[in-house]
Every structure is written in structure tokens, then in C-alpha cells.
VMD Tcl script that builds the backbone (N, CA, C; Angstrom):
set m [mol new atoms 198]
animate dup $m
set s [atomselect $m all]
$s set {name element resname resid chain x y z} {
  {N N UNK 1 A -16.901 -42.401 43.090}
  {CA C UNK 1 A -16.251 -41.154 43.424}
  {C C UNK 1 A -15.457 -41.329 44.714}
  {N N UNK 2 A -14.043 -41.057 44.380}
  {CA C UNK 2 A -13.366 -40.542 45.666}
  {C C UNK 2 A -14.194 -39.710 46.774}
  {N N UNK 3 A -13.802 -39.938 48.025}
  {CA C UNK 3 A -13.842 -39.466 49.063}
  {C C UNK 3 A -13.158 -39.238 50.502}
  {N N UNK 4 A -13.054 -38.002 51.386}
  {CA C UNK 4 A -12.344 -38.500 52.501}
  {C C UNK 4 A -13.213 -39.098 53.882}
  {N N UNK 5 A -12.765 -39.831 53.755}
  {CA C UNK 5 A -13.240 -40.867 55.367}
  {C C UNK 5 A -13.346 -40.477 56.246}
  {N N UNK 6 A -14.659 -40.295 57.113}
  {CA C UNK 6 A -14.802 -40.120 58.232}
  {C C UNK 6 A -13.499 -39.557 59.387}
  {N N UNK 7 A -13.196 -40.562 59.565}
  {CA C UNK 7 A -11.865 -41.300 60.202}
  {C C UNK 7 A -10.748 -40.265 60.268}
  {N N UNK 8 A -10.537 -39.341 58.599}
  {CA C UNK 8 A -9.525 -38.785 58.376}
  {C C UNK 8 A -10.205 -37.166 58.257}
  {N N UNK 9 A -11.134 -36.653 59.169}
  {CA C UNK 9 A -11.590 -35.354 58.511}
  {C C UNK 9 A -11.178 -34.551 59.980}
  {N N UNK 10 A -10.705 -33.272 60.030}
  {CA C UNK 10 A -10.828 -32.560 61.303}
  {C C UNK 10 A -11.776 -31.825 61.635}
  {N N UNK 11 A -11.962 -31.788 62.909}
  {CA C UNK 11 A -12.795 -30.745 63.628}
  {C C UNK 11 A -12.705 -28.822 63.157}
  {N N UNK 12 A -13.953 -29.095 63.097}
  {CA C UNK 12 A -13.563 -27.404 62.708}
  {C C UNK 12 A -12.991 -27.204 61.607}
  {N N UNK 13 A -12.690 -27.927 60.744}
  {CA C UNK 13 A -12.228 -27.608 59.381}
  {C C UNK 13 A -13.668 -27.513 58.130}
  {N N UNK 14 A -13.195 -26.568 57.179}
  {CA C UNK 14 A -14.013 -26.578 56.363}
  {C C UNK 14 A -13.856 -27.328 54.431}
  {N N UNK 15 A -15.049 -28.088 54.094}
  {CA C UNK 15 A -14.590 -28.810 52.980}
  {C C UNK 15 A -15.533 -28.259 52.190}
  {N N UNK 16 A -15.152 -28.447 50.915}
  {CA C UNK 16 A -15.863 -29.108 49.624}
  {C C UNK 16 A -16.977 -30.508 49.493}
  {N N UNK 17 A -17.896 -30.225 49.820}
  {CA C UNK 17 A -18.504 -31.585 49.817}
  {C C UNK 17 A -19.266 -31.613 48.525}
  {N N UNK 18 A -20.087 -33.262 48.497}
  {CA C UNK 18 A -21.112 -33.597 47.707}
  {C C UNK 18 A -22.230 -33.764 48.644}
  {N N UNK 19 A -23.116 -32.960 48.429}
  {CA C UNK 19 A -24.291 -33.252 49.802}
  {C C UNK 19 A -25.731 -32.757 49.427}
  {N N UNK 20 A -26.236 -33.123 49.614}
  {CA C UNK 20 A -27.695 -32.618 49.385}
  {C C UNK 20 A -27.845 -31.374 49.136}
  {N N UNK 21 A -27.676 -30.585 50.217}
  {CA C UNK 21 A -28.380 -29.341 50.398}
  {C C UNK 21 A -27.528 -28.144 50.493}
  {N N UNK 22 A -26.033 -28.773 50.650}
  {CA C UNK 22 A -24.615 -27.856 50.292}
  {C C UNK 22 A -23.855 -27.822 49.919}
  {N N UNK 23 A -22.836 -27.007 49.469}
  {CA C UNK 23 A -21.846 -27.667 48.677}
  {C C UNK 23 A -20.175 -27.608 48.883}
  {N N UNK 24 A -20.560 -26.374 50.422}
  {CA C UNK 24 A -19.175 -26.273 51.341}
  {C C UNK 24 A -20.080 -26.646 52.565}
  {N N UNK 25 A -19.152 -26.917 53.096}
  {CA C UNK 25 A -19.577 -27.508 54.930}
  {C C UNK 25 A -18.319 -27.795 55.956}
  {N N UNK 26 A -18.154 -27.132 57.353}
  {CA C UNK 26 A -17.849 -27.599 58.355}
  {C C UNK 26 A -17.908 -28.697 59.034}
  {N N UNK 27 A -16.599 -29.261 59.412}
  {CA C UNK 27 A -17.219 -30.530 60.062}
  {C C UNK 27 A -17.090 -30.614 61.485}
  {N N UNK 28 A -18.590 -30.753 62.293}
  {CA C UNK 28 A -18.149 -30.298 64.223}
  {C C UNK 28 A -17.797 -31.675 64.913}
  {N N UNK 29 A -17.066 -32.774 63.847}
  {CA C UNK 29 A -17.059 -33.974 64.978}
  {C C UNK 29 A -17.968 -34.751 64.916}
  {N N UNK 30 A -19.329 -34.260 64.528}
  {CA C UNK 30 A -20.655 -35.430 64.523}
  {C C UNK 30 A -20.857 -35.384 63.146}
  {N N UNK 31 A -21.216 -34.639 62.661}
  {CA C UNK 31 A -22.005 -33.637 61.296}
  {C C UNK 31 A -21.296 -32.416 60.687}
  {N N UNK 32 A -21.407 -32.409 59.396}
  {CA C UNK 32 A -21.350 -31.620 58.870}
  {C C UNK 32 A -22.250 -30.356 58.589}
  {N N UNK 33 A -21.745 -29.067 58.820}
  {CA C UNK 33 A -22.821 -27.513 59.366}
  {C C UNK 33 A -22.591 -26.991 58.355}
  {N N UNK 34 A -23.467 -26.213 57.285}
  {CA C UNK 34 A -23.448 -25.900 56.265}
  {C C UNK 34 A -24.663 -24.867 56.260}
  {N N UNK 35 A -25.114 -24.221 55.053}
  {CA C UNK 35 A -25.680 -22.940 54.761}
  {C C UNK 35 A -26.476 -23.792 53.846}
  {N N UNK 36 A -27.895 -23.537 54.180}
  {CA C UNK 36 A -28.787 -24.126 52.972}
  {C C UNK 36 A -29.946 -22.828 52.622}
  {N N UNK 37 A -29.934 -22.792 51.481}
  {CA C UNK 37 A -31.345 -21.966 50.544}
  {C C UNK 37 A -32.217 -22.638 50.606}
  {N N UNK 38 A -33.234 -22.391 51.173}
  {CA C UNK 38 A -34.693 -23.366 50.497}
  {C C UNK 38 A -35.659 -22.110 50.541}
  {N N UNK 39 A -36.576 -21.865 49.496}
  {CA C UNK 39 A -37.922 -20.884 49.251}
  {C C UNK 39 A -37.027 -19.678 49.663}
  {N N UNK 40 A -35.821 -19.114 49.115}
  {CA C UNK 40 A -35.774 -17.786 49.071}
  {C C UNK 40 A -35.320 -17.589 50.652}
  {N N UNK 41 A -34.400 -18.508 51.320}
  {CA C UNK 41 A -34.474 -18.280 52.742}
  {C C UNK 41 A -33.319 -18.883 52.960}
  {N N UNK 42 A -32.237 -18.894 53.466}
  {CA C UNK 42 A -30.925 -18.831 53.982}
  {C C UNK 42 A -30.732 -19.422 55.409}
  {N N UNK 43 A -30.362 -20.638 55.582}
  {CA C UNK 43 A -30.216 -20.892 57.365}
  {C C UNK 43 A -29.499 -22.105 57.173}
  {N N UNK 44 A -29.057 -22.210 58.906}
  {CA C UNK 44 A -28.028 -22.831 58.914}
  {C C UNK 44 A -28.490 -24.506 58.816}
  {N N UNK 45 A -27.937 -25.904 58.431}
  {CA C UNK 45 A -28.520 -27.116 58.715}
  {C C UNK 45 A -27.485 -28.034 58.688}
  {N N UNK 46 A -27.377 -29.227 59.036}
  {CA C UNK 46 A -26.811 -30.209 59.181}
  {C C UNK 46 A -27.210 -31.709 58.132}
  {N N UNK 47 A -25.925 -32.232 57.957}
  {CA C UNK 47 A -26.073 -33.597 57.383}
  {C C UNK 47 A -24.894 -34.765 57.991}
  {N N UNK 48 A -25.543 -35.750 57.751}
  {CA C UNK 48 A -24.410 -36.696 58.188}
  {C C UNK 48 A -23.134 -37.094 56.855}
  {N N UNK 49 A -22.257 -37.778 57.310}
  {CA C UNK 49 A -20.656 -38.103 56.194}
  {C C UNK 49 A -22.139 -39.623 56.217}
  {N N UNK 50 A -21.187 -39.583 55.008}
  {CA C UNK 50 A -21.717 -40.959 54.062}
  {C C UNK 50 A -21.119 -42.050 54.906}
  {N N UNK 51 A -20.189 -42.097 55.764}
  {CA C UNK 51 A -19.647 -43.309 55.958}
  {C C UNK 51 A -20.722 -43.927 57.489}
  {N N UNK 52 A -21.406 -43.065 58.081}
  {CA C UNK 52 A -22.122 -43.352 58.950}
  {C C UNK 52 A -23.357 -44.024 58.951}
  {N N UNK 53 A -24.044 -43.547 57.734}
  {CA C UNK 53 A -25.437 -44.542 57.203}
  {C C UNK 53 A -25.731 -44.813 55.788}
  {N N UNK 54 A -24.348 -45.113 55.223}
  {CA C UNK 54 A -24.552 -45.689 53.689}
  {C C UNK 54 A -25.301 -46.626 53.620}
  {N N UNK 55 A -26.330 -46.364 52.566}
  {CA C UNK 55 A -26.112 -45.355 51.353}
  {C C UNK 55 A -26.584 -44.282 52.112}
  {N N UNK 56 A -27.491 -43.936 53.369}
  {CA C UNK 56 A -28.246 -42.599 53.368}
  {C C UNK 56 A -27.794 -41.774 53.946}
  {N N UNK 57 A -26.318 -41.630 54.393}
  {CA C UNK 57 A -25.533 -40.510 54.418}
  {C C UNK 57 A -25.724 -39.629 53.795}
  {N N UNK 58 A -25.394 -38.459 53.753}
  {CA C UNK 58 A -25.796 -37.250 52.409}
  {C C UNK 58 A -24.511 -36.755 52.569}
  {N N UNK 59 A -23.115 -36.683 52.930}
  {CA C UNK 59 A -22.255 -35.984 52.570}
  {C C UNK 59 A -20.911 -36.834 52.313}
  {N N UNK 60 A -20.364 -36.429 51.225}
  {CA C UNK 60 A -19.090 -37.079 50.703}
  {C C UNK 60 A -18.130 -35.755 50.478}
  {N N UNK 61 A -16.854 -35.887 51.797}
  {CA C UNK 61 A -15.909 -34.757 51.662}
  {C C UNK 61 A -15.281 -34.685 50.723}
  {N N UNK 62 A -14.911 -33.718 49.999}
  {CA C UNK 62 A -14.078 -33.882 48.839}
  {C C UNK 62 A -12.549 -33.412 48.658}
  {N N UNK 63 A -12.796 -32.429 49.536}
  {CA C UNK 63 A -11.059 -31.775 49.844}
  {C C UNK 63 A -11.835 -30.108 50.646}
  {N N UNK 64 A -10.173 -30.013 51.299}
  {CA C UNK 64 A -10.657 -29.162 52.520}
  {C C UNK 64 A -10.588 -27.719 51.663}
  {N N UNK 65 A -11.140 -26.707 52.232}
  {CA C UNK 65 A -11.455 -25.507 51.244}
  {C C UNK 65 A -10.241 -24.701 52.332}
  {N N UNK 66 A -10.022 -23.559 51.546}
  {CA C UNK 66 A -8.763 -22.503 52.299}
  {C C UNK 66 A -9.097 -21.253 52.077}
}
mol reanalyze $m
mol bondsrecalc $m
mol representation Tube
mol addrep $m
């Protein structure tokens, strides 16, 4: 699967990802900030871009959302 690179993502912009626990996410520069459900409960969490600890990255950008 395509993806965008680390390298090429902006601050403060929001994407489409493939990620564990979300499926839109912000990116602040380190991590990607996203909205996760777990047990009926809503809060905010973080994951890293895939290109930082492949394979155990958990997020692959996919295109920026508008």
C-alpha cells in the first residue's frame, strides 16, 4: 500500500490514515493525534507514522482530509 512519507506530511494538517485505533488523525510534528473509542469511551491518543519504527509504526497517511 501506498503511503505519504514522513518527510512529506505537515504540521497541523489533518489525514486519512491506516492506524490502529483511528482512521482520521492530525499530525503535531512527532505523532499523529487522533480520537479513539475503546469500552464505550471516547478520548484523545496518539500513534507513531510507520516510517519511524517499521514494521511497528501504526500509522500509514493516506491523503490529507478537507
Amino acid at each position: 500500500m501506498s503511503y505519504i512519507r514522513k518527510d512529506e506530511l505537515v504540521v497541523g494538517e489533518r489525514y486519512k490514515v491506516e492506524a490502529r485505533n483511528f482512521s482520521e488523525a492530525t499530525w503535531n510534528g512527532e505523532v499523529f493525534e487522533g480520537l479513539r473509542t475503546k469500552f464505550g469511551h471516547t478520548f484523545e491518543s496518539t500513534e507513531i507514522h510507520y516510517d519511524d519504527h517499521a514494521p511497528w509504526g501504526t500509522v500509514k497517511p493516506l491523503e490529507v482530509t478537507y
